[in-house]
C-alpha positions in Angstrom: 92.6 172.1 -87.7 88.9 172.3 -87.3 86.9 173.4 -90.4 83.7 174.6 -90.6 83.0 173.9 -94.4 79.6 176.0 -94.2 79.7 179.7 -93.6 77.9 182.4 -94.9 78.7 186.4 -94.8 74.9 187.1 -92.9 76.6 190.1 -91.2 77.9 192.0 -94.5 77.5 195.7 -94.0 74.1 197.2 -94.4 75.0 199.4 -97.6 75.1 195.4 -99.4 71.4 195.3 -98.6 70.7 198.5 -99.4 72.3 198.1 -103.0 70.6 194.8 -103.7 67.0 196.6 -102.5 67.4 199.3 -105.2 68.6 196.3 -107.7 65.1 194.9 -106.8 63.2 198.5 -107.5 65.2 198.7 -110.9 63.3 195.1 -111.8 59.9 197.2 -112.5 61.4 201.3 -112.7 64.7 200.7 -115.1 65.6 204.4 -114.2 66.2 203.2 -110.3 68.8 200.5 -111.1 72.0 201.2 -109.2 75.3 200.7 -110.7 77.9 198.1 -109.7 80.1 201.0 -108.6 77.4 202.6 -106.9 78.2 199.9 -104.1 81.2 201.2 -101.4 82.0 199.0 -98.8 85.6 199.8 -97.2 88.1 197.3 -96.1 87.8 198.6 -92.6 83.6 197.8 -92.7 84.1 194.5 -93.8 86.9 193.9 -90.9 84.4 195.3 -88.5 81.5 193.5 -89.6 83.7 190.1 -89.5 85.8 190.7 -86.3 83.0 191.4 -84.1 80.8 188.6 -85.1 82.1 186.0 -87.0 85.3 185.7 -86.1 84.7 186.9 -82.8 83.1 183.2 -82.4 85.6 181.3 -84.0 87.7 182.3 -81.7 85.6 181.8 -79.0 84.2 177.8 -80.0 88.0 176.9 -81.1 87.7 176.6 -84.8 89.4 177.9 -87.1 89.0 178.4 -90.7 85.7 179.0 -92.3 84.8 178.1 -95.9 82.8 181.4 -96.3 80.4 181.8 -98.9 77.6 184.6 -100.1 74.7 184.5 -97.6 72.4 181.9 -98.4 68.7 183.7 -98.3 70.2 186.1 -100.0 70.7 184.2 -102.9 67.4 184.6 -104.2 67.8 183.3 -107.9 63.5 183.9 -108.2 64.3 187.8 -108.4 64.8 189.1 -112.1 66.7 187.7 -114.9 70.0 186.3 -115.3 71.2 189.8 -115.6 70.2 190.5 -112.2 71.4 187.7 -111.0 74.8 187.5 -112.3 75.5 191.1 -111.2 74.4 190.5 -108.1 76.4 186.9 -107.5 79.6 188.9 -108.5 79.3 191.5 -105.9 78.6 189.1 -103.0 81.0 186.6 -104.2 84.0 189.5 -104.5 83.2 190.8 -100.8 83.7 187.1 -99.6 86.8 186.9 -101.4 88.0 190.0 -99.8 87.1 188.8 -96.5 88.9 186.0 -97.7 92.2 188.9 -98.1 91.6 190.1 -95.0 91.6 187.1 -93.0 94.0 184.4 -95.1 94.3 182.4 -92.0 90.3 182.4 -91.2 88.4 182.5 -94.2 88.5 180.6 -97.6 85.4 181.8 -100.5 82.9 179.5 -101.6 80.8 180.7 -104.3 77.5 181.6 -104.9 75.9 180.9 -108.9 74.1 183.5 -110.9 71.4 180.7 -111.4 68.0 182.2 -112.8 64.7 179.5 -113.5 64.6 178.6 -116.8 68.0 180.0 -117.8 70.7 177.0 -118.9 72.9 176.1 -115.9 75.8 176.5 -118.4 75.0 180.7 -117.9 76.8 180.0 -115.0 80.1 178.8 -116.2 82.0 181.9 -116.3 81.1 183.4 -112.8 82.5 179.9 -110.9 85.5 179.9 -113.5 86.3 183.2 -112.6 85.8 182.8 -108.7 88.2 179.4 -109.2 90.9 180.9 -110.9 91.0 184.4 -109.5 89.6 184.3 -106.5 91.0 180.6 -105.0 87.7 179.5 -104.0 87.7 176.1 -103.4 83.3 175.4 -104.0 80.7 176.4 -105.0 76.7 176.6 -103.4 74.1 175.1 -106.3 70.5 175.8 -105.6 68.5 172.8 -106.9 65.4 174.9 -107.0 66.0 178.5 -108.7 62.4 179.2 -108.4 62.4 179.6 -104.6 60.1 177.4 -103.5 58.1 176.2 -106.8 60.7 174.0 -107.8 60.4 174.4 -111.7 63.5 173.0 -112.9 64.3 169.6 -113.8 66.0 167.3 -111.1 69.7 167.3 -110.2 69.8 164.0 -112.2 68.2 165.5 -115.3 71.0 166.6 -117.9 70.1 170.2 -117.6 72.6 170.4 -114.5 75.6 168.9 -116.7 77.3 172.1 -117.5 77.5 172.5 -114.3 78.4 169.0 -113.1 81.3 168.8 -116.4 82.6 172.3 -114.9 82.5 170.9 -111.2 84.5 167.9 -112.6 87.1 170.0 -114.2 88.1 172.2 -111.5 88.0 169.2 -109.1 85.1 171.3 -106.9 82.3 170.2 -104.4 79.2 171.6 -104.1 77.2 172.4 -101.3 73.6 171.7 -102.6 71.6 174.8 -100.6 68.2 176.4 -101.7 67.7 179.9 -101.3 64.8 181.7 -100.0 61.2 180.2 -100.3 58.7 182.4 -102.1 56.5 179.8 -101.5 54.1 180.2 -98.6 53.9 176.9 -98.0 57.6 176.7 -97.3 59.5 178.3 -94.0 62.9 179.3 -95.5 65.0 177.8 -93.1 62.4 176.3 -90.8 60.9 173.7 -94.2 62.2 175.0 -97.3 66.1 174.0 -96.7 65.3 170.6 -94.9 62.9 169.2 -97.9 65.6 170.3 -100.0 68.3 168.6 -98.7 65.9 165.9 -98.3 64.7 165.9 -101.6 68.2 166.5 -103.3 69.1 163.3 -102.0 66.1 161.5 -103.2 67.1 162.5 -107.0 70.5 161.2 -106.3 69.1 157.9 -105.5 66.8 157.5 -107.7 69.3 158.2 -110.6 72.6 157.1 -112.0 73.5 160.4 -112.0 77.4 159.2 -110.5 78.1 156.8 -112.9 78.5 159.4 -115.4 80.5 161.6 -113.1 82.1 159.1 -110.9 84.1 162.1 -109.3 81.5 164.5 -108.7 81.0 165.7 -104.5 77.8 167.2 -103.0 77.7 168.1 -99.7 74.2 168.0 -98.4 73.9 170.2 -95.8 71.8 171.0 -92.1 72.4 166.9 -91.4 71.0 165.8 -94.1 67.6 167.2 -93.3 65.7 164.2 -92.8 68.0 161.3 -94.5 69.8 160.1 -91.2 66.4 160.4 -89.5 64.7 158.2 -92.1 67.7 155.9 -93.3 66.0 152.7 -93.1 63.9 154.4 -95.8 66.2 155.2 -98.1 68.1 152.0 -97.9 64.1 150.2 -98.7 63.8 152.1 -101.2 67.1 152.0 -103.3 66.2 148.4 -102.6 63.3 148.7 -104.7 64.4 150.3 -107.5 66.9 147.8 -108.0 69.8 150.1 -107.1 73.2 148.7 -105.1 73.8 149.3 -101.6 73.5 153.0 -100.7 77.4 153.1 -99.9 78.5 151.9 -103.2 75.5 153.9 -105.1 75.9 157.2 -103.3 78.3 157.5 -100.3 81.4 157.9 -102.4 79.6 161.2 -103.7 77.3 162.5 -101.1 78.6 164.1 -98.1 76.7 165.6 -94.9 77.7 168.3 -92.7 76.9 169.0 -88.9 74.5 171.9 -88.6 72.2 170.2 -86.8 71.4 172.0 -83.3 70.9 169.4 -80.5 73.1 167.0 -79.0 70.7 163.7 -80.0 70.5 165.0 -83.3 74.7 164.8 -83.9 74.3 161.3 -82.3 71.8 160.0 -84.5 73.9 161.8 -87.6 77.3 160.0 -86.2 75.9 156.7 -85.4 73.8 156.2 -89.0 75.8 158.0 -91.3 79.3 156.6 -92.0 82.0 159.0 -90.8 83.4 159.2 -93.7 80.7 161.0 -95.5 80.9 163.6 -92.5 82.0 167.5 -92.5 82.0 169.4 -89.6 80.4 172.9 -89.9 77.6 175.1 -88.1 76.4 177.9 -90.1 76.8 180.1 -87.5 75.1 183.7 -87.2 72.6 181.5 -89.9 69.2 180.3 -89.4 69.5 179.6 -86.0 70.9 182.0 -83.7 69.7 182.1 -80.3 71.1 180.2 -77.0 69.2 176.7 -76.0 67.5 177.9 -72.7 68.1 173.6 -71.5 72.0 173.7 -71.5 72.5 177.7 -71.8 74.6 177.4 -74.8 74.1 178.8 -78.6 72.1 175.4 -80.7 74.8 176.9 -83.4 78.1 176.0 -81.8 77.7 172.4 -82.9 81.8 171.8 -81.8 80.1 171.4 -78.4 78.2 168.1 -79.8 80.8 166.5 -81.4 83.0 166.9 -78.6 80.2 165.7 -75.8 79.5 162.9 -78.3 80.7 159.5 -76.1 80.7 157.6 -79.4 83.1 159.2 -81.2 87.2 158.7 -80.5 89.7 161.3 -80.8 90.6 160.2 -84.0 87.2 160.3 -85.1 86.5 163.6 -84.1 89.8 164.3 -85.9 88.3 163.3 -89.1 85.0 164.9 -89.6 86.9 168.5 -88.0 89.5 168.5 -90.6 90.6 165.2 -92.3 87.4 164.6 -94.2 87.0 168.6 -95.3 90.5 168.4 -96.9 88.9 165.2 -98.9 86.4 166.3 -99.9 87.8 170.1 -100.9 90.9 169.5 -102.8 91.9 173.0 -103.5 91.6 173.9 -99.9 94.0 171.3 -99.1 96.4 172.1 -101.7 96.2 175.8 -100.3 96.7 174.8 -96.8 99.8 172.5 -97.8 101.1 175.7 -99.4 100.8 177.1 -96.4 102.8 174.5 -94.3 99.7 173.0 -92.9 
């Protein structure tokens, strides 16, 4: 099989947006504030919305399931309190797991956190319980930096995340460690703001000992790694320095990287640095970058294209980051795809 382990829903019917921008007037006018129920989206919208564009290009790249999860600028844990958030994190992570309904064979929910700055992580236990247990979803996205952009909370090492990391632990989850939106002017969103995050998500990982107290605990770093494979030589200096082991005993048996990363020498450099073992395939496609690459006339999204043009990597290999290291790595979505003869 070939799994793309990052999806988001970016093409969710317009009334979704609509709801969330009357959520947002309700911050400062209370008598605006929409009701859950106020929210209608039919079955046959969200077929419609998925058919013609994200599965559409399944189909067309050749993979084929998506771990699907709420759309990631969307997230937007700066806006309102934890009450805005956590009604706003159920209704995007229900439509995934209808999507998820609709399309057993295509889709599989991931699931977004009502995470709020300065709000304890552990506010968020019951939403991800819930999406576990009733809605199969097999992980969940954490936003190191709730404050879009300002990055006001403590790092991922800090015990403020432990909630969090003790629930991760217990329901034998990865998570995808992905920002949200930057409110920060300094920060692009997807052009700045997600690669210093995965950059710097990484950094807090090495400069801790955060897995020796979870041993078991998975992130998945996402967009390559942003600029980790880039700057290994770095890394492995500077975990020198601090006195830590060898980056594949201190982190690689926790920290996984994914394949959106949009050119051909890019997916080289990622395959040749990083062990394989540590990599997912995925593209976030219909995400932050969606147009077609005017020097080979092909989307920069449809990343199966580098991994198959790649003259480094065997069969086997490929084999391996498409599927083999996904199931790994998400537990629960190879225990449903047993179930399902797979």
């Amino acid at each position: 099989m070939i799994i793309d382990c990052h999806g988001h829903y970016t093409t969710a019917p317009k009334a979704l947006e609509a709801w969330r921008n009357r959520q947002i007037a309700g911050i400062a006018d209370p008598g605006a504030k929409p009701r859950v129920s106020a929210l209608k989206i039919s079955d046959d919208e969200l077929r419609e919305s998925i058919e013609s564009n994200q599965l559409k290009l399944m189909r067309e790249r050749g993979a084929d399931l998506t771990i699907f999860s709420p759309r990631a600028s969307f997230m937007a844990h700066h806006i309102g309190d934890f009450e805005v958030s956590a009604a706003w994190s159920a209704i995007c992570n229900e439509l995934c797991y209808r999507v998820s309904m609709l399309f057993p064979d295509s889709f599989v929910p991931a699931a977004m956190l009502p995470q709020s700055p300065g709000v304890d992580p552990a506010s968020c236990i019951p939403e991800l319980v819930k999406c576990v247990k009733q809605y199969g979803n097999v992980g969940i996205n954490l936003n190191p930096d709730p404050s879009g952009g300002h990055w006001t909370s403590p790092p991922l090492s800090d015990r403020h995340w432990y909630p969090i990391f003790e629930a991760m632990v217990e329901y034998d989850i990865p998570a995808m460690v992905h920002v949200s939106t930057s409110c920060n002017a300094c920060f692009h969103t997807t052009g700045a703001h997600y690669l210093n995050a995965d950059t710097t998500a990484f950094m807090q990982c090495l400069t801790s000992d955060l897995f020796k107290d979870f041993p078991t605990l998975r992130f998945i770093i996402p967009h390559g790694g942003g600029a980790v494979p880039y700057h290994w030589g770095r890394f492995r200096g500077l975990a020198q320095e601090l006195k830590k082991p060898l980056l594949q005993e201190h982190l690689l048996n926790n920290i996984f990287f994914d394949t959106c990363v949009y050119h051909q020498p890019g997916i080289d450099l990622l395959t040749k640095v990083i062990p394989l073992a540590n990599i997912l395939f995925a593209s976030e496609m219909i995400g932050a970058v969606r147009g077609i690459d005017p020097e080979t006339g092909h989307h920069y999204d449809d990343t199966k294209r580098y991994i198959e043009a790649s003259h480094q990597l065997s069969s086997a290999e490929r084999r391996q980051i498409y599927e083999g290291n996904t199931r790994r790595v998400f537990p629960r979505l190879d225990a449903q795809l047993k179930n399902k003869g797979h």
